[in-house]
C-alpha positions as protocol buffer text, in pm:
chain_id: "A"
residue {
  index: 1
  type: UNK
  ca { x: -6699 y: -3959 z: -4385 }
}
residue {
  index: 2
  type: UNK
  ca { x: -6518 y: -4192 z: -4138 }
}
residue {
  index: 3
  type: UNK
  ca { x: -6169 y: -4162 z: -4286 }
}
residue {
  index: 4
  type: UNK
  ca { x: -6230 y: -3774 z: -4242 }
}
residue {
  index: 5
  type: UNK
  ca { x: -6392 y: -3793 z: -3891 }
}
residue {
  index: 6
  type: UNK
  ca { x: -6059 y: -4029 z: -3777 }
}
residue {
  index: 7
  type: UNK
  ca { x: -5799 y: -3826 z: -3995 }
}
residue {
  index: 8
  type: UNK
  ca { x: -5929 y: -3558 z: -3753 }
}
residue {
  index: 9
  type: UNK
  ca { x: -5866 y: -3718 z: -3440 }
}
residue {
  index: 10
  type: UNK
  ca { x: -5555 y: -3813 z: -3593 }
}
residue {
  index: 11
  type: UNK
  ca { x: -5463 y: -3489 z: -3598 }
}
residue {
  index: 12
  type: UNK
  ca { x: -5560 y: -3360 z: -3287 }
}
residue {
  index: 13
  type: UNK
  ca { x: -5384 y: -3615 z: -3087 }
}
residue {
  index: 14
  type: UNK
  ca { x: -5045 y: -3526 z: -3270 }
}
residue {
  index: 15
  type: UNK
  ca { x: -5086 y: -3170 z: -3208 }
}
residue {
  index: 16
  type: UNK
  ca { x: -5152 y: -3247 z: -2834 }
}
residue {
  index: 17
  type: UNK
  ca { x: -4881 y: -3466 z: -2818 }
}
residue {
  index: 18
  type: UNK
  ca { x: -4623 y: -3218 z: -2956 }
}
residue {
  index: 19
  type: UNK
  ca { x: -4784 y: -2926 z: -2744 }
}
residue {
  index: 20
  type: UNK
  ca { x: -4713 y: -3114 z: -2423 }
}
residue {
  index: 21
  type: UNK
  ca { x: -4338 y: -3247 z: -2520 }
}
residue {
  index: 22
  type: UNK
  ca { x: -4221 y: -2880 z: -2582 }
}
residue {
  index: 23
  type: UNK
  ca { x: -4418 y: -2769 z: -2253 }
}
residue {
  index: 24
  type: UNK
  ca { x: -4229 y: -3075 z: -2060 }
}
residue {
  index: 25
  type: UNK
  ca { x: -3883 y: -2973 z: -2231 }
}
residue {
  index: 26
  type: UNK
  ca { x: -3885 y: -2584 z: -2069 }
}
residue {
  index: 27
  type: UNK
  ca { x: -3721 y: -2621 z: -1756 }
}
residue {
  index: 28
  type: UNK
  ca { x: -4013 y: -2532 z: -1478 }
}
residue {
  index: 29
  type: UNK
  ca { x: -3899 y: -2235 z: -1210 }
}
residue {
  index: 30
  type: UNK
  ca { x: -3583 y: -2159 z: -1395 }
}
residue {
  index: 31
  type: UNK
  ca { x: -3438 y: -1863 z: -1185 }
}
residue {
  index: 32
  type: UNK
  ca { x: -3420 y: -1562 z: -1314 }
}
residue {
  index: 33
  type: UNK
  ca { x: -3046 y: -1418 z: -1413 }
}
residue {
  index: 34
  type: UNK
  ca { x: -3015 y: -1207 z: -1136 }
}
residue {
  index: 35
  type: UNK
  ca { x: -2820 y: -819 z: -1285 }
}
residue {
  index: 36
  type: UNK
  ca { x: -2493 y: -682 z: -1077 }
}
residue {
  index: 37
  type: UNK
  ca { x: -2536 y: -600 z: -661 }
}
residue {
  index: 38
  type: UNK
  ca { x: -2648 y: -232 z: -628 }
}
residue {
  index: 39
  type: UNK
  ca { x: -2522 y: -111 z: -322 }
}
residue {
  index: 40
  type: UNK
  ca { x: -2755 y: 211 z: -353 }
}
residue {
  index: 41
  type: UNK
  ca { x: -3045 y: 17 z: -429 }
}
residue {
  index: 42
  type: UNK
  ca { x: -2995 y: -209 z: -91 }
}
residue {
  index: 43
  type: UNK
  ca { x: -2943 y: 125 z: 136 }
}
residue {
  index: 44
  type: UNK
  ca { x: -3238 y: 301 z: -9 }
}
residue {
  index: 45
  type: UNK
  ca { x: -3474 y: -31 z: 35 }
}
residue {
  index: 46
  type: UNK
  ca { x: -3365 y: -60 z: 368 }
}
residue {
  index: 47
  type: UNK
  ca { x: -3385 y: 355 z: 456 }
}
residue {
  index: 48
  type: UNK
  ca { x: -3260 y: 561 z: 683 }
}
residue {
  index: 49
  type: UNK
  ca { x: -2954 y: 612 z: 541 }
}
residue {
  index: 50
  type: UNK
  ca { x: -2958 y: 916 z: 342 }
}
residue {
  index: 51
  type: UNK
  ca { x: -2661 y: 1092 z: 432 }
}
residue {
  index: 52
  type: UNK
  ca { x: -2429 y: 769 z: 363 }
}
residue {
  index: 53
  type: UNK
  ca { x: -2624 y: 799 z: -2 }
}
residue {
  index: 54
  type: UNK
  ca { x: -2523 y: 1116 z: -47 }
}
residue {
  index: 55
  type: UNK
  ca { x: -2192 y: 1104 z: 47 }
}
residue {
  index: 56
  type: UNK
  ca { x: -2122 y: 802 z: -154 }
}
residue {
  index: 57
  type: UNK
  ca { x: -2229 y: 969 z: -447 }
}
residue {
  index: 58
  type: UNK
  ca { x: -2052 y: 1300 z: -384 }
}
residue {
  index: 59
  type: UNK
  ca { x: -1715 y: 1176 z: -303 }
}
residue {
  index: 60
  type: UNK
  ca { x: -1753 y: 884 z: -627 }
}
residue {
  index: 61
  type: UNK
  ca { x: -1683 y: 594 z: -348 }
}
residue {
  index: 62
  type: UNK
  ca { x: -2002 y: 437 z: -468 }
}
residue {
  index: 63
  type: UNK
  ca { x: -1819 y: 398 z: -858 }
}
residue {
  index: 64
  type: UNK
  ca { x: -1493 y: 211 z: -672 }
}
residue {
  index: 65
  type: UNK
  ca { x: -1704 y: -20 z: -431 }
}
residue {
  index: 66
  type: UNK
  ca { x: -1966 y: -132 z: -708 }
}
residue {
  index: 67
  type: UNK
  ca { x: -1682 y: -178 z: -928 }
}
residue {
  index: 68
  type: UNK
  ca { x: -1492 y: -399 z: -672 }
}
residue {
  index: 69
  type: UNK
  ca { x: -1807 y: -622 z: -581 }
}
residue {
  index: 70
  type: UNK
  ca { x: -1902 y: -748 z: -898 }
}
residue {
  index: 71
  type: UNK
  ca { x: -1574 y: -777 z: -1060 }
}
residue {
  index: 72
  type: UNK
  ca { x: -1451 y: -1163 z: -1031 }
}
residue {
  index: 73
  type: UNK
  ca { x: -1443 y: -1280 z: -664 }
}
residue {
  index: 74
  type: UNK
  ca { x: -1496 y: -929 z: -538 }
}
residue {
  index: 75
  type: UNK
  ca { x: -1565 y: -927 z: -155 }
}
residue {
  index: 76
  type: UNK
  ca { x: -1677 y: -614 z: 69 }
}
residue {
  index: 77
  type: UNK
  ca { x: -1762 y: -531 z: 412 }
}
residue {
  index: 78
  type: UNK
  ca { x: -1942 y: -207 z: 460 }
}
residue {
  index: 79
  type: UNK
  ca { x: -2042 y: -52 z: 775 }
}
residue {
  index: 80
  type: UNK
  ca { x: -2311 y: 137 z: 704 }
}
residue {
  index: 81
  type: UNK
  ca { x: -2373 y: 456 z: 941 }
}
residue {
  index: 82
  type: UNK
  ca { x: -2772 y: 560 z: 1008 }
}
residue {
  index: 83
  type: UNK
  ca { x: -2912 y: 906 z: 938 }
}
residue {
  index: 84
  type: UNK
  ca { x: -2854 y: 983 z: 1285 }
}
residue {
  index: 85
  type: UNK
  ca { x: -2488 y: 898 z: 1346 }
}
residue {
  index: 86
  type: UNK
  ca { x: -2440 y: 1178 z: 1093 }
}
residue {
  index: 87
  type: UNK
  ca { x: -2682 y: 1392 z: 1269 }
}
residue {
  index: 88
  type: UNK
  ca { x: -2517 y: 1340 z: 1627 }
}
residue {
  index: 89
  type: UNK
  ca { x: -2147 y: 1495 z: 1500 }
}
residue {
  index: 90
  type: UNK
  ca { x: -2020 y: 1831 z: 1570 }
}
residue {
  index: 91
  type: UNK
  ca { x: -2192 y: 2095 z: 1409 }
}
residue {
  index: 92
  type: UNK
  ca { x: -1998 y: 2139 z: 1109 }
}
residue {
  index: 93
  type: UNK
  ca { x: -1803 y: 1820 z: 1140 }
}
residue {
  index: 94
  type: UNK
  ca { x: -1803 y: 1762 z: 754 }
}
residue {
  index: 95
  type: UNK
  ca { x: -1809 y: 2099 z: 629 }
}
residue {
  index: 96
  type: UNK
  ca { x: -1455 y: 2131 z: 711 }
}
residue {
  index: 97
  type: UNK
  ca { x: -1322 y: 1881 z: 592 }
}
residue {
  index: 98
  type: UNK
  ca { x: -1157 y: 1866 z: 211 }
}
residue {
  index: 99
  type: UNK
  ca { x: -1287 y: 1662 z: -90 }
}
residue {
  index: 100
  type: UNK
  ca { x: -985 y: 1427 z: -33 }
}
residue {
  index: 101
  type: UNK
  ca { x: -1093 y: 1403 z: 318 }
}
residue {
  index: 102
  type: UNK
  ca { x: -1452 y: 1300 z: 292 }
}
residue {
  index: 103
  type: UNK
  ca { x: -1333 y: 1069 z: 2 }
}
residue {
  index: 104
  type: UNK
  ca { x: -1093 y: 901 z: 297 }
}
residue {
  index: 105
  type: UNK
  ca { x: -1411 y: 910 z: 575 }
}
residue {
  index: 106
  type: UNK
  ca { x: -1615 y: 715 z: 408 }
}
residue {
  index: 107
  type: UNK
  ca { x: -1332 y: 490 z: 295 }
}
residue {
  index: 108
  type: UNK
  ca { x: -1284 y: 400 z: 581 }
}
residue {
  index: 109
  type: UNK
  ca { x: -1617 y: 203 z: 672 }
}
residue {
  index: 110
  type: UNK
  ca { x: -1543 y: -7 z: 357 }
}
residue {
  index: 111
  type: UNK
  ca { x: -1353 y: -327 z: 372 }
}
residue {
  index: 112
  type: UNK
  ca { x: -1175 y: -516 z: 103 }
}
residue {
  index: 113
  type: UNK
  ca { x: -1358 y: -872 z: 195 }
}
residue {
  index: 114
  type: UNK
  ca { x: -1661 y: -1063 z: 350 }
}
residue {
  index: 115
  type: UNK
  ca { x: -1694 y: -1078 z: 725 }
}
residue {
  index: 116
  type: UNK
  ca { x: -1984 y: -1258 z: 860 }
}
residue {
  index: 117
  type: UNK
  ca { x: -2077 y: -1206 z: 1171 }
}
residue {
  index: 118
  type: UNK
  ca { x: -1927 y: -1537 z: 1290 }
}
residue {
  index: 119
  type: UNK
  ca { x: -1644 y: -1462 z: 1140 }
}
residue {
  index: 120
  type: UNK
  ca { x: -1583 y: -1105 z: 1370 }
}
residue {
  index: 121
  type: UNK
  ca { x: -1456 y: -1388 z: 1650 }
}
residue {
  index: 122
  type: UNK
  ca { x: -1117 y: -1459 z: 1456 }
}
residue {
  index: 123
  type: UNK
  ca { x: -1064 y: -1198 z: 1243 }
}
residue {
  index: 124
  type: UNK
  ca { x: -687 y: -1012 z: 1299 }
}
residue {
  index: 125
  type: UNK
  ca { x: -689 y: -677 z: 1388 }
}
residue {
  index: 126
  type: UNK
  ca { x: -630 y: -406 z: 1307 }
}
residue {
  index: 127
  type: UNK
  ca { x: -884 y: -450 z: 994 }
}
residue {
  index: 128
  type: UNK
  ca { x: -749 y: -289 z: 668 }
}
residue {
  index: 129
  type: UNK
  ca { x: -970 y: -56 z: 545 }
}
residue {
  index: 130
  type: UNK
  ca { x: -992 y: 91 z: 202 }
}
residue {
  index: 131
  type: UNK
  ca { x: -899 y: 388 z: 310 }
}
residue {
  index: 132
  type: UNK
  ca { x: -524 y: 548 z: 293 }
}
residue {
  index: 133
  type: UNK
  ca { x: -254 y: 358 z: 112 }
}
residue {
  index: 134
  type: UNK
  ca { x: -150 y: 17 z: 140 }
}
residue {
  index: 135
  type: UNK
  ca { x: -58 y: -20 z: 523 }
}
residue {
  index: 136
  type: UNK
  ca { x: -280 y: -211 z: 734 }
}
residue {
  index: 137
  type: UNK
  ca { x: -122 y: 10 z: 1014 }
}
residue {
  index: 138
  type: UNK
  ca { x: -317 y: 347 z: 847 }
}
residue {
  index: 139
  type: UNK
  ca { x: -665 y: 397 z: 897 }
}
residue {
  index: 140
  type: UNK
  ca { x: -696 y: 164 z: 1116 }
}
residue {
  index: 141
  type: UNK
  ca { x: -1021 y: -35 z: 1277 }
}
residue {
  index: 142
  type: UNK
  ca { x: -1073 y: -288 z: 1538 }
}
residue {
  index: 143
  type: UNK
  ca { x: -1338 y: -522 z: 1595 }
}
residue {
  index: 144
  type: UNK
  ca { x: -1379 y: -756 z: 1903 }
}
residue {
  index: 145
  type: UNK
  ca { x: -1678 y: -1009 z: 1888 }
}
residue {
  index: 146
  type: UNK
  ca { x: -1892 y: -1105 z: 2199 }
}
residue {
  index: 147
  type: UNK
  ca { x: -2176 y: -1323 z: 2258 }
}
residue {
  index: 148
  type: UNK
  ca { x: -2385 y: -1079 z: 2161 }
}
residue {
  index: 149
  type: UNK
  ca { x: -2226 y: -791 z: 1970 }
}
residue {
  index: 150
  type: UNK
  ca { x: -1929 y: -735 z: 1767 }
}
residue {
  index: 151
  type: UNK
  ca { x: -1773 y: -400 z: 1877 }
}
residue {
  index: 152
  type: UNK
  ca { x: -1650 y: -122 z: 1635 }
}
residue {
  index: 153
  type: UNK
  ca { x: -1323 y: 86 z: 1716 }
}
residue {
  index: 154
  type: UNK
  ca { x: -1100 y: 355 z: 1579 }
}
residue {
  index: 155
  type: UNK
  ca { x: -975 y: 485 z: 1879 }
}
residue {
  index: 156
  type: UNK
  ca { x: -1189 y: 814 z: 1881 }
}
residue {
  index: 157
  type: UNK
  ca { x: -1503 y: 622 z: 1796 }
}
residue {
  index: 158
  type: UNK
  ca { x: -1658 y: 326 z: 1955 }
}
residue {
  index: 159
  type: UNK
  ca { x: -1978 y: 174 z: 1867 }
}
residue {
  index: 160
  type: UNK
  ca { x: -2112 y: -197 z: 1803 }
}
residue {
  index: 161
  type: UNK
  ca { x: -2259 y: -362 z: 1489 }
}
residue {
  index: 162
  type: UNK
  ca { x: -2694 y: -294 z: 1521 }
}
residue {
  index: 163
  type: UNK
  ca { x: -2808 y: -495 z: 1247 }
}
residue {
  index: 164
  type: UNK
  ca { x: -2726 y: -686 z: 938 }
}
residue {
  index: 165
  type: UNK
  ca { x: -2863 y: -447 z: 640 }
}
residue {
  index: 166
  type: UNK
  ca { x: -2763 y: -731 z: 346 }
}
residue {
  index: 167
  type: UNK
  ca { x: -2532 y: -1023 z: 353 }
}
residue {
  index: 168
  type: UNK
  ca { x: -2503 y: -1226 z: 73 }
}
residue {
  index: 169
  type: UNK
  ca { x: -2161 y: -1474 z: 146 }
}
residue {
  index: 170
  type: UNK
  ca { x: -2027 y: -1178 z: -105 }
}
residue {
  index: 171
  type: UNK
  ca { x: -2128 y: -879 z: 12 }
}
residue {
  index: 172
  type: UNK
  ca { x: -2219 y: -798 z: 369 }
}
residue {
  index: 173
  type: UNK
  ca { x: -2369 y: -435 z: 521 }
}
residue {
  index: 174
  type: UNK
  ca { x: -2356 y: -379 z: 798 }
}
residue {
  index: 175
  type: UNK
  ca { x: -2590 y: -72 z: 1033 }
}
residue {
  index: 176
  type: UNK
  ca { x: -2396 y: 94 z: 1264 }
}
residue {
  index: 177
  type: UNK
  ca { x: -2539 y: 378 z: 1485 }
}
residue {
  index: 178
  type: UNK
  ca { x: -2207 y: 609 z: 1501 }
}
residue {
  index: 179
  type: UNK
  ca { x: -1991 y: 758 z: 1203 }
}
residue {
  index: 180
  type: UNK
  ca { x: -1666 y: 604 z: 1219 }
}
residue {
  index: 181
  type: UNK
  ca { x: -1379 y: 910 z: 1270 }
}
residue {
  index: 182
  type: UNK
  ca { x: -995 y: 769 z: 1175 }
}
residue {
  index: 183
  type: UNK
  ca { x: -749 y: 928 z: 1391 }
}
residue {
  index: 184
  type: UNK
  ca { x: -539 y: 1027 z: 1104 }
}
residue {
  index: 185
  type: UNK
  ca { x: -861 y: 1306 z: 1007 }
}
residue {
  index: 186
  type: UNK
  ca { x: -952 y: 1393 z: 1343 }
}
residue {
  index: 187
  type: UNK
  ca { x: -695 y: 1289 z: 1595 }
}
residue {
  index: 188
  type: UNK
  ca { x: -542 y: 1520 z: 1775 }
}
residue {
  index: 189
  type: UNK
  ca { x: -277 y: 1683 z: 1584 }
}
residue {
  index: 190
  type: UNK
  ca { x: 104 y: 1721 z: 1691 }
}
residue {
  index: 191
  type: UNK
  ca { x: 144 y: 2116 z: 1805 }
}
residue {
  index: 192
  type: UNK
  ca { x: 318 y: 2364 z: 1565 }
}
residue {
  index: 193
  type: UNK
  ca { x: 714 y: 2361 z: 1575 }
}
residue {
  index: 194
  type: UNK
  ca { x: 858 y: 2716 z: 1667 }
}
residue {
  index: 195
  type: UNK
  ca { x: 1066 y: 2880 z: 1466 }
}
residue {
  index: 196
  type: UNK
  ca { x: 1475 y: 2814 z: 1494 }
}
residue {
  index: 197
  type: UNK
  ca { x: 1617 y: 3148 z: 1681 }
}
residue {
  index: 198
  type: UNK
  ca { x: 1869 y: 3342 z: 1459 }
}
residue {
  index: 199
  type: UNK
  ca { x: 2135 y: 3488 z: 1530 }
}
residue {
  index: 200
  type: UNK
  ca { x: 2151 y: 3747 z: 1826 }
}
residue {
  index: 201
  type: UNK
  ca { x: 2182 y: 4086 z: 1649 }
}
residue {
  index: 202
  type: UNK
  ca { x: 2388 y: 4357 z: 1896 }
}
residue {
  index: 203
  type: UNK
  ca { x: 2269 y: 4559 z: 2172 }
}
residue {
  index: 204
  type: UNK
  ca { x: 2241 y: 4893 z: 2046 }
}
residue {
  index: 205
  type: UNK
  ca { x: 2364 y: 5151 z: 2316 }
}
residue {
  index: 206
  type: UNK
  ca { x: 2031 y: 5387 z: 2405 }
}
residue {
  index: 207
  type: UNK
  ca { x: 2101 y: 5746 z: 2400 }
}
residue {
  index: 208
  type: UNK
  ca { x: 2103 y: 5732 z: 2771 }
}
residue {
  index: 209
  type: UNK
  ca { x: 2385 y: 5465 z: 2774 }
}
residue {
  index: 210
  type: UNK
  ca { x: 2588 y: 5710 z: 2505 }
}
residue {
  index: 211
  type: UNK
  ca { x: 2541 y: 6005 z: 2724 }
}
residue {
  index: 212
  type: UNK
  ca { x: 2643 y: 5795 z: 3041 }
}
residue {
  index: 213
  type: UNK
  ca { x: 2987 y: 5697 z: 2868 }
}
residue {
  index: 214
  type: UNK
  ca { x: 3080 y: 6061 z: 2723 }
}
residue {
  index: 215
  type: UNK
  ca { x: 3045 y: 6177 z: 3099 }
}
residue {
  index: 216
  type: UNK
  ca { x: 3206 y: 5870 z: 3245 }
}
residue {
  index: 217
  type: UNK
  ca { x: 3507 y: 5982 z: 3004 }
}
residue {
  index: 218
  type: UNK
  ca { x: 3473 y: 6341 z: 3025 }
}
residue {
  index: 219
  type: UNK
  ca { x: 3515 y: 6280 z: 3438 }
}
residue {
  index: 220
  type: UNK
  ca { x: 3851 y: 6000 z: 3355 }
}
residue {
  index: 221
  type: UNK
  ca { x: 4007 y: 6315 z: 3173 }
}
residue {
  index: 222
  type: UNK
  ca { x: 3958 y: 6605 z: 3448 }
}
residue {
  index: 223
  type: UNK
  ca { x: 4076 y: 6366 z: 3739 }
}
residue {
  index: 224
  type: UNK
  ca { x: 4425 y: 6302 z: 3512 }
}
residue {
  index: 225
  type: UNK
  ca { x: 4459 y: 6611 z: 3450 }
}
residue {
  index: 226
  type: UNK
  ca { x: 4425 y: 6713 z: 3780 }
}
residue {
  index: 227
  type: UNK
  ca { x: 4685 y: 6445 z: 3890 }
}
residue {
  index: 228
  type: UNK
  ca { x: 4920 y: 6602 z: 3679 }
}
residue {
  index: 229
  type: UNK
  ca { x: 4856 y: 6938 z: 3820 }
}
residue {
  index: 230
  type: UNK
  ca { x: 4920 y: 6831 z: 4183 }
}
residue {
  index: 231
  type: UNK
  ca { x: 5282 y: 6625 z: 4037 }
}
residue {
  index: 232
  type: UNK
  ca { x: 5391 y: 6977 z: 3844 }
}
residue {
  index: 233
  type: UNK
  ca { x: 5305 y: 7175 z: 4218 }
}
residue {
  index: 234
  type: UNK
  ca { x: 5466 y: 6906 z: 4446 }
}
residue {
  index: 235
  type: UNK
  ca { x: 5724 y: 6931 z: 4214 }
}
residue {
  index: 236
  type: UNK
  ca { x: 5818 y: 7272 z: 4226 }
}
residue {
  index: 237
  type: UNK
  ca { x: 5775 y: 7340 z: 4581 }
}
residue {
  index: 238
  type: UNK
  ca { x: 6066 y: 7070 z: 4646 }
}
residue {
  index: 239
  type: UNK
  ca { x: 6258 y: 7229 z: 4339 }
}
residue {
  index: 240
  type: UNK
  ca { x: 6398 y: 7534 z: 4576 }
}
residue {
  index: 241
  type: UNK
  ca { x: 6469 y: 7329 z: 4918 }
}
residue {
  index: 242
  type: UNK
  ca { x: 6705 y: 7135 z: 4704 }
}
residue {
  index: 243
  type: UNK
  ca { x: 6900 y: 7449 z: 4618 }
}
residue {
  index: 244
  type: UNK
  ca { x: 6902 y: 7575 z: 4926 }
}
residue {
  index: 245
  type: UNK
  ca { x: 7058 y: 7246 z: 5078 }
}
């Protein structure tokens, strides 16, 4: 009965000791793998920024940046405009412009690395935005940093930076309180050239003119006719004092 009693305890003890080595070998507030940035996700949690939503949906912008941040090293800056920057434009504002052109608006608040805030304070302008070709010198956008602020500007719109939406050393979001309008989509555009002049076709006489001219030459006739008249009569009255001399 002893030897089964301490067999028991035996036991026990082994089965406690092995249930609190493979407790102590899991690694205790391992984090969690964390799955790839969602821009959408981070605009919706935050709100008020429906119309940016949309529109990067709608023009596919949201496929290209999403793809650029988690891809290896991928950086962004993205200026994020409220509900009612969109709401304070022109009526109509975006309803005229093309598919290409929307795609190139909201371009245009993205940028192709990670600006802190700090960072505003030595960065070279003009910024090169993702918008356009290649050229730094197209699309372009200027930020000065002060104490307080970092100012936005695209030389039609200026606004400053109102709040950090996400920053993450990777990714940073920034709200802004204006939509930001590139002079190359709605600058003031260069006025129509006229048309070369041709060639100057002839004045056509007007019947007036033509009935001028036939009397101007039916009047040159009569007077040299009458000319000759008076020569033929001087003529002949001299005729017969010549005989008679």
């Amino acid at each position: 009965m002893m030897m089964k009693q301490s067999f028991f305890s035996f036991s026990l003890l082994l089965f406690f000791l092995l249930h609190c080595t493979s407790t102590q070998a899991r690694p205790a507030g391992a984090p969690i793998p964390s799955g790839p940035t969602n821009v959408i996700k981070i605009l919706v949690k935050a709100g008020r920024f429906t119309l940016f939503i949309r529109l990067l949906k709608s023009t596919t912008v949201i496929n290209q940046i999403e793809h650029q941040i988690n891809s290896t090293n991928g950086r962004l800056t993205i200026f994020a405009p409220t509900d009612g920057a969109f709401s304070s434009l022109s009526s109509g504002t975006l309803n005229s412009l093309t598919d290409p052109q929307k795609e190139s608006l909201i371009q245009f608040h993205v940028i192709s690395s990670y600006i802190s805030l700090s960072q505003f304070q030595t960065v070279s302008n003009p910024l090169r935005t993702n918008a356009g070709d290649n050229s730094r010198y197209r699309y372009q956008l200027n930020a000065t940093a002060y104490p307080n602020s970092v100012n936005i500007s695209t030389g039609l719109t200026n606004t400053s930076v109102a709040a950090i939406v996400y920053s993450d050393g990777q990714l940073a979001i920034y709200q802004v309180d204006k939509v930001l309008l590139p002079w190359e989509i709605f600058g003031a555009k260069p006025p129509a050239t006229a048309p070369a002049p041709g060639p100057e076709k002839p004045k056509k006489d007007s019947p007036d003119d033509s009935k001028t001219d036939a009397a101007d030459a039916s009047g040159a006739v009569s007077l040299v006719m009458t000319m000759q008249n008076v020569v033929l009569f001087g003529v002949a009255m001299v005729a017969p004092l010549i005989t008679f001399s």
